[in-house]
PDB file of N, H, CA, C and O in Angstrom:
ATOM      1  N   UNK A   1     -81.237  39.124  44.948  1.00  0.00           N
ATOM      2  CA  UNK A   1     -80.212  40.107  44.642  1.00  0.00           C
ATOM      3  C   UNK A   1     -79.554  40.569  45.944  1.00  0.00           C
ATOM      4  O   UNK A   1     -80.161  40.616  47.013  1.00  0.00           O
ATOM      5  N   UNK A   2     -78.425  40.865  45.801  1.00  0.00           N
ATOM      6  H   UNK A   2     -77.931  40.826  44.932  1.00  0.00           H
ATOM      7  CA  UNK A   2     -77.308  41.150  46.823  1.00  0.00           C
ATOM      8  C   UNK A   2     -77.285  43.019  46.989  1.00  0.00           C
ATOM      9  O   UNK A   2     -76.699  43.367  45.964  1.00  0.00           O
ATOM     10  N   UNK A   3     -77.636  44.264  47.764  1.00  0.00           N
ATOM     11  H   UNK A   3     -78.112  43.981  48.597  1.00  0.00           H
ATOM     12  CA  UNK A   3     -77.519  45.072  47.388  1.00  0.00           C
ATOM     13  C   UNK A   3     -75.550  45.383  48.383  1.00  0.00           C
ATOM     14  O   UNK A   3     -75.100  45.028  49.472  1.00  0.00           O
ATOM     15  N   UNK A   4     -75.050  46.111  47.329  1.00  0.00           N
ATOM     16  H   UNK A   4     -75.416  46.400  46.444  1.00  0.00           H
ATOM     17  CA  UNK A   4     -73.530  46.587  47.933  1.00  0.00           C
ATOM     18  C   UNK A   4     -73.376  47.854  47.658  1.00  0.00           C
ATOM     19  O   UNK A   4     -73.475  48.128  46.462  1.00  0.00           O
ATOM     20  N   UNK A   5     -73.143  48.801  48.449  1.00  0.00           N
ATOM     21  H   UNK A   5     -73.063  48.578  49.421  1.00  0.00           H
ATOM     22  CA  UNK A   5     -73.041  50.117  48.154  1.00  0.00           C
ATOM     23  C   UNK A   5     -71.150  50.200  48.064  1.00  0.00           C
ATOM     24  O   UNK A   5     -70.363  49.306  48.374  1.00  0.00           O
ATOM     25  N   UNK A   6     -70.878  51.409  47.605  1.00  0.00           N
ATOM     26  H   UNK A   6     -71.518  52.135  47.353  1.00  0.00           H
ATOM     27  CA  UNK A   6     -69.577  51.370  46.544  1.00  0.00           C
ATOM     28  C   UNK A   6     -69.198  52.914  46.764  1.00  0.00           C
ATOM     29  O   UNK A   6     -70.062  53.774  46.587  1.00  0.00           O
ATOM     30  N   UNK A   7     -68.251  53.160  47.045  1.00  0.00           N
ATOM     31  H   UNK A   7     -67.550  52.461  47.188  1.00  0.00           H
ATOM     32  CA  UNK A   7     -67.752  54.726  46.078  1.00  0.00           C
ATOM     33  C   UNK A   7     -67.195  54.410  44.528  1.00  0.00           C
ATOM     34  O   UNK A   7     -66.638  53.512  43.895  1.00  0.00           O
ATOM     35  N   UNK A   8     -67.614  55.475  44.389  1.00  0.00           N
ATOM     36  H   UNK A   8     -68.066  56.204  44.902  1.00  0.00           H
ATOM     37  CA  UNK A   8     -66.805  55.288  42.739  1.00  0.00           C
ATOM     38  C   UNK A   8     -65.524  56.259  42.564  1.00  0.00           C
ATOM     39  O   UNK A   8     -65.492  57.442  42.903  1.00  0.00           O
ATOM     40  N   UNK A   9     -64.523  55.556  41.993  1.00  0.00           N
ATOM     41  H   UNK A   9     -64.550  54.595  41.717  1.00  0.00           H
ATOM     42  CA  UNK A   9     -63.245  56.320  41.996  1.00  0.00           C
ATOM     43  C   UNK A   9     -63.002  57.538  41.190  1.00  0.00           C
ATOM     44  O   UNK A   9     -62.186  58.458  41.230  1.00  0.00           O
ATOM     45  N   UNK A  10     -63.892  57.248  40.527  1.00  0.00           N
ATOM     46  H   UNK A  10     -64.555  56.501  40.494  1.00  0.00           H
ATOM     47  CA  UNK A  10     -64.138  58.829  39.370  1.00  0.00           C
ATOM     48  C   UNK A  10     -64.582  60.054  40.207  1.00  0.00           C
ATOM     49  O   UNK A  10     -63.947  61.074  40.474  1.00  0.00           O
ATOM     50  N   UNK A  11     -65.566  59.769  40.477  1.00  0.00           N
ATOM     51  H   UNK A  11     -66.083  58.940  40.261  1.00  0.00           H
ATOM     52  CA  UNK A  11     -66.342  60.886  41.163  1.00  0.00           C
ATOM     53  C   UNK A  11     -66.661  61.025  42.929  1.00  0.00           C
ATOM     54  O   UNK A  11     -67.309  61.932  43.452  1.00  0.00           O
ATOM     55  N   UNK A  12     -66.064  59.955  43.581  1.00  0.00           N
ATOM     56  H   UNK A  12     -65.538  59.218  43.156  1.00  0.00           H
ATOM     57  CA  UNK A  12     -66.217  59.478  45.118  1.00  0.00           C
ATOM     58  C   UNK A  12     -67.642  59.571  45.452  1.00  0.00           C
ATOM     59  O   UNK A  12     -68.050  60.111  46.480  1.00  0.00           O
ATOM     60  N   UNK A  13     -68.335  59.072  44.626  1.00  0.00           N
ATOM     61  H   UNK A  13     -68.003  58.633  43.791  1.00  0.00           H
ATOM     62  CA  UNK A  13     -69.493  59.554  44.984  1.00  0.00           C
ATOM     63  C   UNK A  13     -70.129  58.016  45.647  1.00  0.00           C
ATOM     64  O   UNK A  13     -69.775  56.964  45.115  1.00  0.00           O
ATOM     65  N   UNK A  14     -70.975  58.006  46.705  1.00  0.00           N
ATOM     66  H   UNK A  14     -71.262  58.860  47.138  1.00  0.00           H
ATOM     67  CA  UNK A  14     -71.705  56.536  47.538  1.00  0.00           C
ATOM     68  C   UNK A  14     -72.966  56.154  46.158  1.00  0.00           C
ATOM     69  O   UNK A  14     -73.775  56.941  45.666  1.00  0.00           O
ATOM     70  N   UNK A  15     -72.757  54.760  45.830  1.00  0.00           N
ATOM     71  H   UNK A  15     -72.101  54.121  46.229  1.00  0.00           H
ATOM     72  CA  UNK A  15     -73.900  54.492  45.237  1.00  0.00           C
ATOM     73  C   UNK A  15     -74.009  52.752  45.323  1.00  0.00           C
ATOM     74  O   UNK A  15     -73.140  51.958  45.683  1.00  0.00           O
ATOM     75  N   UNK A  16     -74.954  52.577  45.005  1.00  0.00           N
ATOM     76  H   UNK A  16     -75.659  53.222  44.713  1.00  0.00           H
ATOM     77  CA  UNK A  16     -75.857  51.467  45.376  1.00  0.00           C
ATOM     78  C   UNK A  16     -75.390  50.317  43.893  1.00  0.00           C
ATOM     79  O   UNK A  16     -75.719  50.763  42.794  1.00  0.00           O
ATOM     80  N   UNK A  17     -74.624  48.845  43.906  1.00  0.00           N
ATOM     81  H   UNK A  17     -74.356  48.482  44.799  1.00  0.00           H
ATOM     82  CA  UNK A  17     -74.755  48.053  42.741  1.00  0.00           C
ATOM     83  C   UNK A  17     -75.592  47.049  43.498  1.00  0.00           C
ATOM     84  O   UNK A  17     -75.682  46.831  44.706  1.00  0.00           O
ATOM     85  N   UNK A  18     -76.150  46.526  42.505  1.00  0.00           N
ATOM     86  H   UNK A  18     -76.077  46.703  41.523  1.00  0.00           H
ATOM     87  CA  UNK A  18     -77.116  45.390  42.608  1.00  0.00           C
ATOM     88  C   UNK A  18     -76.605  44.167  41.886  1.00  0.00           C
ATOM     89  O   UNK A  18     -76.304  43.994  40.705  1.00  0.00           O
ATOM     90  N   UNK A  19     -76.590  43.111  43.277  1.00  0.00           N
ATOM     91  H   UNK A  19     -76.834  43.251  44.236  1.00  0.00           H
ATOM     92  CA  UNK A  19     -75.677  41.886  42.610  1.00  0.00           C
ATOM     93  C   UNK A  19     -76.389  40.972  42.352  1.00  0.00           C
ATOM     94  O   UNK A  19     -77.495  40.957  42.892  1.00  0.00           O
ATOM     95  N   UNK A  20     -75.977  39.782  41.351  1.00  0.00           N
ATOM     96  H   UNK A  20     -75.078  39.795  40.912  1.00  0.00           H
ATOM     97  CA  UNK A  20     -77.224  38.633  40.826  1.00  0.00           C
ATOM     98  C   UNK A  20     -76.109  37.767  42.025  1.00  0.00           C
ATOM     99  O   UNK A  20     -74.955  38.181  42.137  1.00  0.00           O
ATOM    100  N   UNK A  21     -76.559  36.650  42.807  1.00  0.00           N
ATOM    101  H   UNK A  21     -77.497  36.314  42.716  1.00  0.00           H
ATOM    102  CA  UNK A  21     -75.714  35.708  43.639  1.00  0.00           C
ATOM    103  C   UNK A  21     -75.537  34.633  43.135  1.00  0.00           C
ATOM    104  O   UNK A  21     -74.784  33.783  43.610  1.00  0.00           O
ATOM    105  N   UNK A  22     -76.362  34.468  41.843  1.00  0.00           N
ATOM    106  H   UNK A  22     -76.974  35.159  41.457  1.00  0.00           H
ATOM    107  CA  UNK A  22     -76.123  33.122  40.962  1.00  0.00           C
ATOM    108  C   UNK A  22     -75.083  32.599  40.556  1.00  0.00           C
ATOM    109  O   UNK A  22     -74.745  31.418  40.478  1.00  0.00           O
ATOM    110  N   UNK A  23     -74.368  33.928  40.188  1.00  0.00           N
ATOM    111  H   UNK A  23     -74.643  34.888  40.252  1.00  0.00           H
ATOM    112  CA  UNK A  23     -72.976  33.710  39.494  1.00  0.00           C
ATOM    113  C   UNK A  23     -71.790  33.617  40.592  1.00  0.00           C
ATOM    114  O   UNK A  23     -71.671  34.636  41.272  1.00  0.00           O
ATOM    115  N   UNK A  24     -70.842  32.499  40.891  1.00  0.00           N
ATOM    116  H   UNK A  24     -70.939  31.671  40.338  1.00  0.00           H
ATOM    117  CA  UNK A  24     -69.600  33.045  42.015  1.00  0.00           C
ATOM    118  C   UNK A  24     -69.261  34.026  41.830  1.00  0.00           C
ATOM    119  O   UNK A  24     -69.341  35.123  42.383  1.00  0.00           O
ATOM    120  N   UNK A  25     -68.694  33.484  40.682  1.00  0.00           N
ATOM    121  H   UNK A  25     -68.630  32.593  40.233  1.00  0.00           H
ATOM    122  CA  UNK A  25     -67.072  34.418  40.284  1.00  0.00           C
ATOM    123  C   UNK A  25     -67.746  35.769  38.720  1.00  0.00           C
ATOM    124  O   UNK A  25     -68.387  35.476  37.711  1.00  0.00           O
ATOM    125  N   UNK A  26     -67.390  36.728  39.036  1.00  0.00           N
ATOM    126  H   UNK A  26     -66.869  36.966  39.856  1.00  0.00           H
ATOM    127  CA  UNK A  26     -68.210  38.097  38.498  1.00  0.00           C
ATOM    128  C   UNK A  26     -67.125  38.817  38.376  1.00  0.00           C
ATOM    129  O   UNK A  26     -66.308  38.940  39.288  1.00  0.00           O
ATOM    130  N   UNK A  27     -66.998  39.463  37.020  1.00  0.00           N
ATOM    131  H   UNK A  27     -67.661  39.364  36.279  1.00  0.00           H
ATOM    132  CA  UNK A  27     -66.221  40.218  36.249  1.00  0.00           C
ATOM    133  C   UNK A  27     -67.130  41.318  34.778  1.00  0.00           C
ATOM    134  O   UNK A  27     -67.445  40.869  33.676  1.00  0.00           O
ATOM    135  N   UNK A  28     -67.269  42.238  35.089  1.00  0.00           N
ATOM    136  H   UNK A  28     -67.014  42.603  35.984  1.00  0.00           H
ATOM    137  CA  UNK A  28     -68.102  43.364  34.328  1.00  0.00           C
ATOM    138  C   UNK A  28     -67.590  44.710  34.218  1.00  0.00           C
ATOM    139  O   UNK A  28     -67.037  45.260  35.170  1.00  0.00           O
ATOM    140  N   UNK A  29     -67.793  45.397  32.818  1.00  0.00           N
ATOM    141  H   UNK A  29     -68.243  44.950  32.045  1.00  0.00           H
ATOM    142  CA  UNK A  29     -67.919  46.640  33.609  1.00  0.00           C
ATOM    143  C   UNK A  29     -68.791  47.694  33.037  1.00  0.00           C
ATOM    144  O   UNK A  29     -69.067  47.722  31.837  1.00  0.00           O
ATOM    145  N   UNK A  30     -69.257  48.627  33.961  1.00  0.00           N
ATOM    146  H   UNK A  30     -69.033  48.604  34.935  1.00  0.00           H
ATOM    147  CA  UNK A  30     -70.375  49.254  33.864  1.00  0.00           C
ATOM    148  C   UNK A  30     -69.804  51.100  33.843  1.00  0.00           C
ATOM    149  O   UNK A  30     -68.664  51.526  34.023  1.00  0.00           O
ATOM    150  N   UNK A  31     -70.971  51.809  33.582  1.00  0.00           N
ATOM    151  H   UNK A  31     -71.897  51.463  33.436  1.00  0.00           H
ATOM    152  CA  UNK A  31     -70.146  53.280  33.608  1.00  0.00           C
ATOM    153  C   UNK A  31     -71.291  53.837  34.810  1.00  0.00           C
ATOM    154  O   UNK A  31     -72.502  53.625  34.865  1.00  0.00           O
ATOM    155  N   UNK A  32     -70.313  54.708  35.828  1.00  0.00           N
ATOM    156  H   UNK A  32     -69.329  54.881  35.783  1.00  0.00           H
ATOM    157  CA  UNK A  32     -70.791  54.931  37.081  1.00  0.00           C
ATOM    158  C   UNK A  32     -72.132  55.378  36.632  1.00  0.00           C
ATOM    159  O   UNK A  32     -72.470  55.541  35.459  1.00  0.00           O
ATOM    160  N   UNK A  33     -72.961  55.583  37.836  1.00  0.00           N
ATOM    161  H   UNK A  33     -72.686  55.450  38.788  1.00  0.00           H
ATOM    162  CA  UNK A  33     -74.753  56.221  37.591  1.00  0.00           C
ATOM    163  C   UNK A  33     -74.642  57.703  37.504  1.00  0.00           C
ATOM    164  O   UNK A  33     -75.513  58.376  36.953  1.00  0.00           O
ATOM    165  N   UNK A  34     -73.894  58.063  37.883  1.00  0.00           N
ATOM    166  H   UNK A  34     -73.187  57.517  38.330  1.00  0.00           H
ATOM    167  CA  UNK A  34     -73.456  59.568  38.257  1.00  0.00           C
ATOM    168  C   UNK A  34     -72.964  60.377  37.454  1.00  0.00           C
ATOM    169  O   UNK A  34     -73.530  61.321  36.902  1.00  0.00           O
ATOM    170  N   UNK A  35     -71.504  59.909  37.330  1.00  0.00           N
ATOM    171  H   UNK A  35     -71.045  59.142  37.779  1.00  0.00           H
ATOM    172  CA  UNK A  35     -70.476  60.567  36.283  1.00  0.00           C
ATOM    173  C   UNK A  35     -70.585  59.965  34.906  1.00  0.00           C
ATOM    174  O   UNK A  35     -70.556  60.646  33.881  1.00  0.00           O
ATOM    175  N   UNK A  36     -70.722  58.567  34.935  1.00  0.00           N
ATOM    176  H   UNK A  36     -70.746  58.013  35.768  1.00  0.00           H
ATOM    177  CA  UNK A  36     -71.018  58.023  33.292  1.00  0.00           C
ATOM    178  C   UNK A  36     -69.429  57.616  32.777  1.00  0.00           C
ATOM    179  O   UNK A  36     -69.152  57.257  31.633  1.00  0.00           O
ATOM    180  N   UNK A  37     -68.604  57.740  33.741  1.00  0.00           N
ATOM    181  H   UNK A  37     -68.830  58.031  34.670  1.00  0.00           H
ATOM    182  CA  UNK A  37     -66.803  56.790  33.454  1.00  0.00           C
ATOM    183  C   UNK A  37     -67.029  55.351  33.684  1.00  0.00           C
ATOM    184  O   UNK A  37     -67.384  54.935  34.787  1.00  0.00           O
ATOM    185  N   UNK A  38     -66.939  54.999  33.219  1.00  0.00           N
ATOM    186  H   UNK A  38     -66.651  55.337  32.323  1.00  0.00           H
ATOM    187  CA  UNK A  38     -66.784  53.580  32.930  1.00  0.00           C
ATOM    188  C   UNK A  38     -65.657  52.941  34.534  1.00  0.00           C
ATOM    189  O   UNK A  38     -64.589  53.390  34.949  1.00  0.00           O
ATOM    190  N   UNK A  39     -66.434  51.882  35.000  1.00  0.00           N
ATOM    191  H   UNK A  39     -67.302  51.518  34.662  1.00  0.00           H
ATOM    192  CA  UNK A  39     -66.223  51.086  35.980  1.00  0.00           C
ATOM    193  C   UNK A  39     -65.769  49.617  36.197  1.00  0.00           C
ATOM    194  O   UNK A  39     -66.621  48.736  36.313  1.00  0.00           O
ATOM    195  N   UNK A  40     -64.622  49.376  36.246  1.00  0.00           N
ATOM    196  H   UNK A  40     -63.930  50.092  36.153  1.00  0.00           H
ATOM    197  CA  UNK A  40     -64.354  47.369  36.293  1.00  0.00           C
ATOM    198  C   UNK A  40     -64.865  47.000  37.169  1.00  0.00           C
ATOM    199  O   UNK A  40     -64.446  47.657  38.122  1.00  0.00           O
ATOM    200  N   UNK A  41     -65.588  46.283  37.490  1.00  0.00           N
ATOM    201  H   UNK A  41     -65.928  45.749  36.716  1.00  0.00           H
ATOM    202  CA  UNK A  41     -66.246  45.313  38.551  1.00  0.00           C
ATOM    203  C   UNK A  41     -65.605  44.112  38.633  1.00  0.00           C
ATOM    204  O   UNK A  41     -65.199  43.733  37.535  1.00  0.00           O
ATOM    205  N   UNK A  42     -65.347  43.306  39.631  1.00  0.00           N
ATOM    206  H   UNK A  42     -65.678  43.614  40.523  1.00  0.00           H
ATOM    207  CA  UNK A  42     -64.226  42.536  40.364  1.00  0.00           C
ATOM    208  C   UNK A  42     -65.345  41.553  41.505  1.00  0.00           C
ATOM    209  O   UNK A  42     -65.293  42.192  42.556  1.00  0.00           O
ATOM    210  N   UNK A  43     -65.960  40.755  41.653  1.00  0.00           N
ATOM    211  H   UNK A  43     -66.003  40.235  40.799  1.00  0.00           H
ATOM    212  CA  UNK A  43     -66.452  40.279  42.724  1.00  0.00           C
ATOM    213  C   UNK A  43     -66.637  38.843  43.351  1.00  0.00           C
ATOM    214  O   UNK A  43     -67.234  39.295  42.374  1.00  0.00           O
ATOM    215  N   UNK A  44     -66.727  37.980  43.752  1.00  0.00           N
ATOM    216  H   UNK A  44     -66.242  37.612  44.546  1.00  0.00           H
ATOM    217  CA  UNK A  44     -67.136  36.524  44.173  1.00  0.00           C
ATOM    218  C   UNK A  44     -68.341  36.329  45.301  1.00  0.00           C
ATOM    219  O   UNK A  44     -68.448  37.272  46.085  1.00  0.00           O
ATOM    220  N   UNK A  45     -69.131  35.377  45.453  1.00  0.00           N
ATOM    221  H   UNK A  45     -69.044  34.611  44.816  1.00  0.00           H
ATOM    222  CA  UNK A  45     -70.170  35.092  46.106  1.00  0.00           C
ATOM    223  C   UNK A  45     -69.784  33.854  46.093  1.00  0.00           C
ATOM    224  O   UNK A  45     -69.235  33.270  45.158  1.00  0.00           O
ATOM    225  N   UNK A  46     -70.192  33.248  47.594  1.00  0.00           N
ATOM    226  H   UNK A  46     -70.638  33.723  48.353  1.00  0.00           H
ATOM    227  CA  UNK A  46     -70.477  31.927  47.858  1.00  0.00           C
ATOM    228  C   UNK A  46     -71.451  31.715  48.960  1.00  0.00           C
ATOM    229  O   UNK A  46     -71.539  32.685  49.712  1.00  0.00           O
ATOM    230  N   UNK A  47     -72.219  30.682  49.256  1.00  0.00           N
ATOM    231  H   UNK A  47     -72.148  29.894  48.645  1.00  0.00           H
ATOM    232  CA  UNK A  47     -73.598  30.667  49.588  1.00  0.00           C
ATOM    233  C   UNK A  47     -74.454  31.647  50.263  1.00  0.00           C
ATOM    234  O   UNK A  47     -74.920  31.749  51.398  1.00  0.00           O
ATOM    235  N   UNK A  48     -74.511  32.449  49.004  1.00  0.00           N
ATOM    236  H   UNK A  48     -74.132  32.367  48.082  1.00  0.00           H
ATOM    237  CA  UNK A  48     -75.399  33.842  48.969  1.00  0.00           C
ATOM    238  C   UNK A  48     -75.268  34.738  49.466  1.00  0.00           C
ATOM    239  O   UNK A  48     -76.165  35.539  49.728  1.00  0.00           O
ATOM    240  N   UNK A  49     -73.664  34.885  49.832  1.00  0.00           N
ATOM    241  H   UNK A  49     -72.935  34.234  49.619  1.00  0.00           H
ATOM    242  CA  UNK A  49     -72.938  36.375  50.312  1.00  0.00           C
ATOM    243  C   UNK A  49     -71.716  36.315  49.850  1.00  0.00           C
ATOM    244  O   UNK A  49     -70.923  35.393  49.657  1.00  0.00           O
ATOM    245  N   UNK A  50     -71.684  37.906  49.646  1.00  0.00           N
ATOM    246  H   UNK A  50     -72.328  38.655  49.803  1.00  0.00           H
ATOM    247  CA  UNK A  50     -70.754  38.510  48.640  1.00  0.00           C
ATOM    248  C   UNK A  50     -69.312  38.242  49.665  1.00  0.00           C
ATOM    249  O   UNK A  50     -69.289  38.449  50.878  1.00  0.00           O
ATOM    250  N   UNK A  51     -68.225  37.764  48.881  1.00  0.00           N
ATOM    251  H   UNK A  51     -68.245  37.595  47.896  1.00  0.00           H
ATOM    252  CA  UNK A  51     -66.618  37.123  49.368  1.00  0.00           C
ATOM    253  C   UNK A  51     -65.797  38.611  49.492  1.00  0.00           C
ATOM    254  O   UNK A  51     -65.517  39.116  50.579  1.00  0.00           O
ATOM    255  N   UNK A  52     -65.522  39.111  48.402  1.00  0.00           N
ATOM    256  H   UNK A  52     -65.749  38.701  47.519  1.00  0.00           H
ATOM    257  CA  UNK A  52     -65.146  40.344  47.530  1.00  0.00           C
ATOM    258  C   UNK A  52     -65.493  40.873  46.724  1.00  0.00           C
ATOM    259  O   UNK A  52     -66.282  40.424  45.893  1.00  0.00           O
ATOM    260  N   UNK A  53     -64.957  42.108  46.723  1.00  0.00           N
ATOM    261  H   UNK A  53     -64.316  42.473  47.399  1.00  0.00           H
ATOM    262  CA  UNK A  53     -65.945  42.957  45.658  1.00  0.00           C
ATOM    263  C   UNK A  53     -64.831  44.110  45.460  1.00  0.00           C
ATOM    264  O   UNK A  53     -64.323  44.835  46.315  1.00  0.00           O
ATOM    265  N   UNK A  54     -64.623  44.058  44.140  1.00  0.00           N
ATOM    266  H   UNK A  54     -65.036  43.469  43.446  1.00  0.00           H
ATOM    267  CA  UNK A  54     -63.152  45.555  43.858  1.00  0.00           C
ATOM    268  C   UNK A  54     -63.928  45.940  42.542  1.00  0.00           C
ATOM    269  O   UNK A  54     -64.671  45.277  41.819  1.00  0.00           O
ATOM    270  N   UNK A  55     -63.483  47.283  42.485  1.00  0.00           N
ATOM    271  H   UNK A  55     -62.879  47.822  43.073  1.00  0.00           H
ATOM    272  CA  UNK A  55     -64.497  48.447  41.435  1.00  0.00           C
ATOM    273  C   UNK A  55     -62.986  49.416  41.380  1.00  0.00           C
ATOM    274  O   UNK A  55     -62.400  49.827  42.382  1.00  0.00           O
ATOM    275  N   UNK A  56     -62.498  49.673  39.758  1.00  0.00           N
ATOM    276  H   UNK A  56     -62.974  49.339  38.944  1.00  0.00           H
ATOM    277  CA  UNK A  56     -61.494  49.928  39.478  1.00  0.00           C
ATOM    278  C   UNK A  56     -61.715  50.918  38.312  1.00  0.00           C
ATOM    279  O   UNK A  56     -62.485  50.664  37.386  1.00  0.00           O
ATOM    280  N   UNK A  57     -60.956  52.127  38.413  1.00  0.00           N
ATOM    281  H   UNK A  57     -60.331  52.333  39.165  1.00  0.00           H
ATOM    282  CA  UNK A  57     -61.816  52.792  37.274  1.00  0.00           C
ATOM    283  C   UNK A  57     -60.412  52.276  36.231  1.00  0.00           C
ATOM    284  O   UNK A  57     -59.258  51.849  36.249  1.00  0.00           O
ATOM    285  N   UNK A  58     -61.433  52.656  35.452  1.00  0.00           N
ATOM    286  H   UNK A  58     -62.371  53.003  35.437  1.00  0.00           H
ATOM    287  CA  UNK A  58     -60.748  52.396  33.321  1.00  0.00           C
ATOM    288  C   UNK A  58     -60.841  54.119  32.947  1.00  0.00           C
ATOM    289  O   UNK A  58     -61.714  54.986  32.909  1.00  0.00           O
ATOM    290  N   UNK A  59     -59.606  54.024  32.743  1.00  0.00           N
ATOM    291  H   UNK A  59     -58.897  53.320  32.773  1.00  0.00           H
ATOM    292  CA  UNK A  59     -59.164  55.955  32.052  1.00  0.00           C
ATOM    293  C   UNK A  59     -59.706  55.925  30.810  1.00  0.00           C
ATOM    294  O   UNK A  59     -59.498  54.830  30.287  1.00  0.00           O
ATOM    295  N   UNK A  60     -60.349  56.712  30.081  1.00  0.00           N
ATOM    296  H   UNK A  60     -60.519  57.601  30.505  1.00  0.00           H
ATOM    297  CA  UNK A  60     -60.652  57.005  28.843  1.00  0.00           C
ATOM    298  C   UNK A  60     -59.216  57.930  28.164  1.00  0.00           C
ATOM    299  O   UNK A  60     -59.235  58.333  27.001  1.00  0.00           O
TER     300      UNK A  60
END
């Protein structure tokens, strides 16, 4: 696992995602640990380090 720390645009708050490196190309989304708003995840890996990585919030 890849660890990448992040602000989150909801709440600016520093937190920790945990990446699988199996996958290149990575598209998810999750709701922050904190605030609980929902998060787009954006990322690529190639031989076992992270390329990019964009985290986009989704408005309710």
């Amino acid at each position: 696992m890849i660890e990448h720390y992040f602000q989150c645009p909801h709440c600016w708050e520093d937190q920790l995602q945990m990446i699988d490196p199996s996958i290149n190309n990575q598209s998810f989304i999750e709701d922050c640990k904190i605030c609980c708003n929902p998060l787009e995840f954006e990322l690529s890996i190639a031989d076992n380090s992270l390329q990019s990585f964009s985290v986009m919030p989704i408005d309710q």
